[in-house]
Kinemage of the C-alpha trace (Angstrom):
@kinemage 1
@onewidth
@group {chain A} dominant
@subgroup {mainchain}
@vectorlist {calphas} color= white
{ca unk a 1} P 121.076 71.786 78.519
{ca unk a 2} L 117.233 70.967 78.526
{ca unk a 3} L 118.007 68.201 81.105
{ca unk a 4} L 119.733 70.683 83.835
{ca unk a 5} L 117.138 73.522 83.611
{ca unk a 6} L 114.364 70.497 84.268
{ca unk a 7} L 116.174 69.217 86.750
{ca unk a 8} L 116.982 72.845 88.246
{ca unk a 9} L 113.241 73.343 87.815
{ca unk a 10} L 112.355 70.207 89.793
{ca unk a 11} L 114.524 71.027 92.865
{ca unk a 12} L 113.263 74.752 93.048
{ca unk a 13} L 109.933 73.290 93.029
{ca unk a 14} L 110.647 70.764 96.103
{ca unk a 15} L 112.463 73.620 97.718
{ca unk a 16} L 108.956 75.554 97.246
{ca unk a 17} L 107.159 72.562 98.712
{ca unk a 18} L 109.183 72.946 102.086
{ca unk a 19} L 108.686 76.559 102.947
{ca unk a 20} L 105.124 76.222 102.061
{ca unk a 21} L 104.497 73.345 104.553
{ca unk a 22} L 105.963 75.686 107.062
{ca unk a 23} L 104.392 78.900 106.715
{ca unk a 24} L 101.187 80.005 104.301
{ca unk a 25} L 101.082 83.301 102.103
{ca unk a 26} L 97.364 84.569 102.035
{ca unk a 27} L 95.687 87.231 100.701
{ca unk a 28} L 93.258 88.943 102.473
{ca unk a 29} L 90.372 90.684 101.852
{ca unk a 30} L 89.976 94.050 103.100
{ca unk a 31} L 86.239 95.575 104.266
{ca unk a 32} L 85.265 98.935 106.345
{ca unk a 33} L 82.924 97.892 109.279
{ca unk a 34} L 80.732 100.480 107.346
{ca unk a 35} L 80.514 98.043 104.378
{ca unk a 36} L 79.501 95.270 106.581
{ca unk a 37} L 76.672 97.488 107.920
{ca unk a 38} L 75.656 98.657 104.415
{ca unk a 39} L 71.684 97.624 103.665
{ca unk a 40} L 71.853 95.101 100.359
{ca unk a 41} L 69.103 97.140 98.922
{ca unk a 42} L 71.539 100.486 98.402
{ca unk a 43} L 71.414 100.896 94.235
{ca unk a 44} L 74.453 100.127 92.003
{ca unk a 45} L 76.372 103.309 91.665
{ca unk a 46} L 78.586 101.918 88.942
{ca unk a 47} L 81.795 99.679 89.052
{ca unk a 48} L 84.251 99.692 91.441
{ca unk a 49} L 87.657 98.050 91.808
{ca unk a 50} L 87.911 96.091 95.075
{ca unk a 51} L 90.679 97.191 97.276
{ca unk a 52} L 93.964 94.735 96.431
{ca unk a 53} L 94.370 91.730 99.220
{ca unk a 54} L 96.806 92.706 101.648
{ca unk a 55} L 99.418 89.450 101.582
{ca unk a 56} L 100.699 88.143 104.998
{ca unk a 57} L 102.685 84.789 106.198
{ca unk a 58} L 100.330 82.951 108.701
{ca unk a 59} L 103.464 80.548 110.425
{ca unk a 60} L 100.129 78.826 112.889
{ca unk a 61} L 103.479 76.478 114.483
{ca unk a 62} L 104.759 79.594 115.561
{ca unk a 63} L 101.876 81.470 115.910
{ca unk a 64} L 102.406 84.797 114.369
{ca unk a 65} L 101.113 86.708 111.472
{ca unk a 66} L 103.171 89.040 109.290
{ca unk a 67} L 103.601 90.870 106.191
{ca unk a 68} L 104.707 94.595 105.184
{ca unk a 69} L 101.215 96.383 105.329
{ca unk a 70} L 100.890 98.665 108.473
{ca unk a 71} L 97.031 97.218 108.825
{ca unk a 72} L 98.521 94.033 110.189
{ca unk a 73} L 100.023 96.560 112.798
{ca unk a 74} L 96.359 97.465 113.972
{ca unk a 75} L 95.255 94.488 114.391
{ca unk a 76} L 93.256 93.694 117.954
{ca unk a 77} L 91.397 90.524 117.280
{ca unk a 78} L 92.205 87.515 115.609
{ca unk a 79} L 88.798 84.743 114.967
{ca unk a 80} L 89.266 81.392 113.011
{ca unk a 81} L 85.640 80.471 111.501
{ca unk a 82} L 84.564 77.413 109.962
{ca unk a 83} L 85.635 77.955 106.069
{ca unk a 84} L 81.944 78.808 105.190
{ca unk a 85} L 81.518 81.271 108.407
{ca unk a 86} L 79.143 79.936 109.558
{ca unk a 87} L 80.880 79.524 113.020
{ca unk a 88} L 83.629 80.654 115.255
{ca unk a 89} L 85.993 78.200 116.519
{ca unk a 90} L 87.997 80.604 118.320
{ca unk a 91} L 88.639 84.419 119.147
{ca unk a 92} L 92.194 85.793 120.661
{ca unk a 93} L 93.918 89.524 121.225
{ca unk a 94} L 96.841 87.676 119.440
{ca unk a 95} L 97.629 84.638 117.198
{ca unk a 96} L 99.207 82.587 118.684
{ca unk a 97} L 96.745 81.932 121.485
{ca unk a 98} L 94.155 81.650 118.199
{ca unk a 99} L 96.301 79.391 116.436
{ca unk a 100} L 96.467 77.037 120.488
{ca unk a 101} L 92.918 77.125 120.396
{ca unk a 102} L 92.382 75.082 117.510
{ca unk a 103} L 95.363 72.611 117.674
{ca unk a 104} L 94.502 69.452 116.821
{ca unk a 105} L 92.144 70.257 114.102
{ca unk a 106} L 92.586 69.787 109.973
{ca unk a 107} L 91.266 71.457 107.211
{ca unk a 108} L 90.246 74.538 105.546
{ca unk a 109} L 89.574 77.374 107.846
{ca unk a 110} L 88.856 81.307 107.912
{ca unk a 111} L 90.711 83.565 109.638
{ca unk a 112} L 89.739 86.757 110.327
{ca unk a 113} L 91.758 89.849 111.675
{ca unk a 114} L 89.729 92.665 113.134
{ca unk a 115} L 91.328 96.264 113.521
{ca unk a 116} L 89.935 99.484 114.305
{ca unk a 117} L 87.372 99.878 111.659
{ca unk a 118} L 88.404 97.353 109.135
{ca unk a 119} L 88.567 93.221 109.003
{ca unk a 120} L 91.110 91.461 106.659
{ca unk a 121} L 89.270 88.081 105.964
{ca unk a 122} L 91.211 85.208 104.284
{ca unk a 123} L 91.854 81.564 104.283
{ca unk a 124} L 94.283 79.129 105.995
{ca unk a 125} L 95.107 75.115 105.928
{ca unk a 126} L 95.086 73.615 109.238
């Protein structure tokens, strides 16, 4: 009985494997523009919680970005940085045309999705 639920265990895995090299589940970060702008010198005002990520499927070979919260809806911008920020590879109205820009390349990226107010900030494999 041990010997089938391994074995069951080591296919699922595998299976895992597959859709993963297809498509990437991140979690995003969510920030206000206004917390962007804040000064660093503002004083603690006790703990917060951060907001939870918002999870989407980056597919980059098909070029789209999805998930079930309505800020991916809002989305105008989408920017891939260098995975420290420290510079923008590429900046598109839409994902896939993002995604074109940077064909070719491997590695750790950042992508970030700017909306109306907000930016979800996460990370993808190239």
């Amino acid at each position: 009985m041990k010997h089938i639920l391994l074995t069951l265990l080591i296919i699922l895995a595998g299976a895992t494997t597959l859709v993963q090299a297809q498509t990437q589940t991140s979690g995003f970060d969510y920030t206000t523009d206004e917390e962007t702008d804040k000064p660093t010198t503002e004083p603690n005002r006790g703990h917060r919680m951060p907001p939870a990520p918002v999870m989407a499927v980056v597919d980059i070979e098909a070029g789209t970005v999805s998930g079930t919260s309505p800020l991916l809806d809002g989305i105008v911008s989408y920017q891939i940085w260098e995975a420290d920020g420290s510079l923008c590879i590429a900046d598109a109205s839409d994902p896939a045309t993002a995604f074109k820009a940077v064909d070719g390349l491997h590695g750790t990226y950042m992508l970030r999705m700017r909306g109306d107010g907000y930016t979800l900030t996460g990370h993808i494999d190239l």
